[in-house]
N, C-alpha and C positions, 0 to 999 in steps of 0.2 A: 321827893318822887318815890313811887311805892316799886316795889321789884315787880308787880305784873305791870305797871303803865313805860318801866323799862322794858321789860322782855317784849311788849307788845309793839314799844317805837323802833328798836333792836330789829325784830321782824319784818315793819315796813319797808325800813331802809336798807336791810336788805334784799327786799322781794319774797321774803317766804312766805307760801301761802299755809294756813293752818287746817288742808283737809287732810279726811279723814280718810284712810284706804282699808277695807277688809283682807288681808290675805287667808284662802283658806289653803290647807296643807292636810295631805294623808301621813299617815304614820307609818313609818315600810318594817322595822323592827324599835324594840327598847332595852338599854342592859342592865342591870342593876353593877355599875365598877364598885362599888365602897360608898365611897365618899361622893359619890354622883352617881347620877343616872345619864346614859346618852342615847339619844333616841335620833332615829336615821328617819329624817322626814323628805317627804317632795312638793312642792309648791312646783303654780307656773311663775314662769318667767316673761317679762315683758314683750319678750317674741312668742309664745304662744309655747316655750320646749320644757319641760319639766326640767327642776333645780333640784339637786339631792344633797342635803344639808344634815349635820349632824347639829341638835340642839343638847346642851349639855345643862342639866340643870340642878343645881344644890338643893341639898335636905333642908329641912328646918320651915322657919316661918313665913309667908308673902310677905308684902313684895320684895322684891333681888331689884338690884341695878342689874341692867346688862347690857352684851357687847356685842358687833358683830365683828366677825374678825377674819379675814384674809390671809390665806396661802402663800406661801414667798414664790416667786415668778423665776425660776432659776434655772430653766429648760427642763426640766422632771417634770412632766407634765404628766406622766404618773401619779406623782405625790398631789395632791390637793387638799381635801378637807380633812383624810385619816391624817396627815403628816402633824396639823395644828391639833389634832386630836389624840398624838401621842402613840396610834395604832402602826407609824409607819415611818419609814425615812428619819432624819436627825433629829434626835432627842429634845435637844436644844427647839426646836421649832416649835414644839407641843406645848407654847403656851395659855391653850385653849383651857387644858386642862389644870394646870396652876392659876388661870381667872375664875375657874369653876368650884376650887377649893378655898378660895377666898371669899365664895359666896357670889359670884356673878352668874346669871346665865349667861350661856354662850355660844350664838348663832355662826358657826363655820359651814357657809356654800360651798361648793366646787365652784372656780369660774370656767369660763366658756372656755374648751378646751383640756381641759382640767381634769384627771380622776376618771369618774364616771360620765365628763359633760365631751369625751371624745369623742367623735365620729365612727374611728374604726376599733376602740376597743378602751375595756372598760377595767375599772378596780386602780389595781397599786403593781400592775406588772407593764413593763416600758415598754417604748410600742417605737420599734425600728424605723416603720416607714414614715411615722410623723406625717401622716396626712390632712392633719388640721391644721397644720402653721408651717408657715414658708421659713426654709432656714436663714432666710434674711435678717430673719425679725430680733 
């Protein structure tokens, strides 16, 4: 059995379908760090609200394996994409940019709530009234 007529029975069985989606994205700024570049992009989001995402991306030759990779959910809903990005919150977290030095690109979103994806306010400053999430949660 050859590896595309696995990969392909792999996919039946599980349901995946093989389309194709365009995402387009504007570029909001780009930085030159050293050893990477990170450029602060925004796509839509499946509900129709802009997604503001840092793509981090290595020097050298195409193509890069990449990654996307997610914010830790720890009530700082502050922290979001800068935290993975090294720019903000525990050091430790910022493994965006240790994937990025290894040669991966690397797609870090804000999730809903998140960063800049608040309701009543935006960036890496904490926001007392927490009006987008119930302190249940």
């Amino acid at each position: 059995m050859t590896r595309d007529v696995l990969r392909q029975q792999i996919k039946d069985y599980l349901g995946i379908r093989s389309e194709v989606f365009t995402v387009t994205w504007d570029i909001v700024s780009c930085e030159d760090c050293g050893d990477y570049s990170r450029v602060l992009i925004q796509y839509k989001g499946s509900e129709g609200d802009k997604v503001p995402a840092y793509l981090l991306l290595p020097p050298g030759k195409k193509p890069f394996p990449a990654v996307l990779i997610h914010h830790q959910h720890n009530s700082e809903r502050y922290f979001g994409k800068s935290e993975v990005c090294g720019l903000a919150g525990n050091p430790l977290q910022a493994f965006g940019v240790a994937l990025v030095k290894k040669g991966f690109v690397v797609l870090a979103p804000d999730s809903i709530c998140f960063e800049d994806r608040r309701k009543n306010m935006k960036g890496i400053i904490p926001d007392e009234n927490r009006l987008c999430y119930s302190s249940q949660w």
